[in-house]
C-alpha positions in Angstrom: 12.1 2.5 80.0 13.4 6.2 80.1 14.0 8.0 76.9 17.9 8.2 75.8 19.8 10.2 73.4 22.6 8.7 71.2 25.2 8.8 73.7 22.9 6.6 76.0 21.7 9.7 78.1 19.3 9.7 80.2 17.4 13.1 81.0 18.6 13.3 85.0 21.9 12.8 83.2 21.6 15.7 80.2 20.5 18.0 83.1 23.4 17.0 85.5 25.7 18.0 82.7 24.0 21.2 81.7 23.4 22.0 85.7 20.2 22.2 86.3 19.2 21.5 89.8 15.9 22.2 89.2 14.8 20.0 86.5 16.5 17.5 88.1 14.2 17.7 91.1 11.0 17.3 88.5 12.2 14.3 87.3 13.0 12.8 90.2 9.6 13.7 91.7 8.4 12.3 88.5 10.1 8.7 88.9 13.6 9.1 86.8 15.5 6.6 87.9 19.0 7.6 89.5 20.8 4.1 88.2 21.3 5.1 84.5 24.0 4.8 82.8 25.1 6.3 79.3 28.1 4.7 76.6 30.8 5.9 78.8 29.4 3.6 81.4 28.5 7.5 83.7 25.3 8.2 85.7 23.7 11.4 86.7 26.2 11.5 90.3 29.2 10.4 88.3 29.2 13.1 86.3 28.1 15.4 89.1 31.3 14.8 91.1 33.6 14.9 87.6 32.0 18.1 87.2 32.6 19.5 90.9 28.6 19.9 91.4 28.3 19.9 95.0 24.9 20.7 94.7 23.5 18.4 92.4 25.7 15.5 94.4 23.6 17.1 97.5 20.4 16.7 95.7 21.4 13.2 94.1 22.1 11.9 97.8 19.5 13.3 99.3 17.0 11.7 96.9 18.6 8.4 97.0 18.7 8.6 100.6 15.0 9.0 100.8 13.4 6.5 98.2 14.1 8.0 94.5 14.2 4.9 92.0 17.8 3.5 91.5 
């Protein structure tokens, strides 16, 4: 079970938001899972692409598309 805050956030989410590609990369490398979703029913890509973060979408894909936990 990952660690939320009170809006249901998971850290790959709180990162997306805040836009950094970096830490993402650590927690994915670390086993975060891509699949979770916070009280406004969002996950990491969702708000990646309401946010217009091309890169983090790139690095989201990527990750799914080669074995990162859903």
């Amino acid at each position: 079970t990952e660690v939320r805050d009170k809006f249901g956030r998971t850290p790959l989410i709180v990162a997306t938001i805040y836009g950094h590609p970096e830490v993402i990369q650590v927690l994915l490398v670390g086993g975060a899972s891509m699949g979770g979703k916070d009280v406004n029913n969002m996950t990491a890509y969702s708000y990646a692409r309401v946010l217009d973060r091309t890169d983090i979408m790139q690095l989201l894909r990527y990750a799914r598309h080669h074995g990162a936990r859903r």
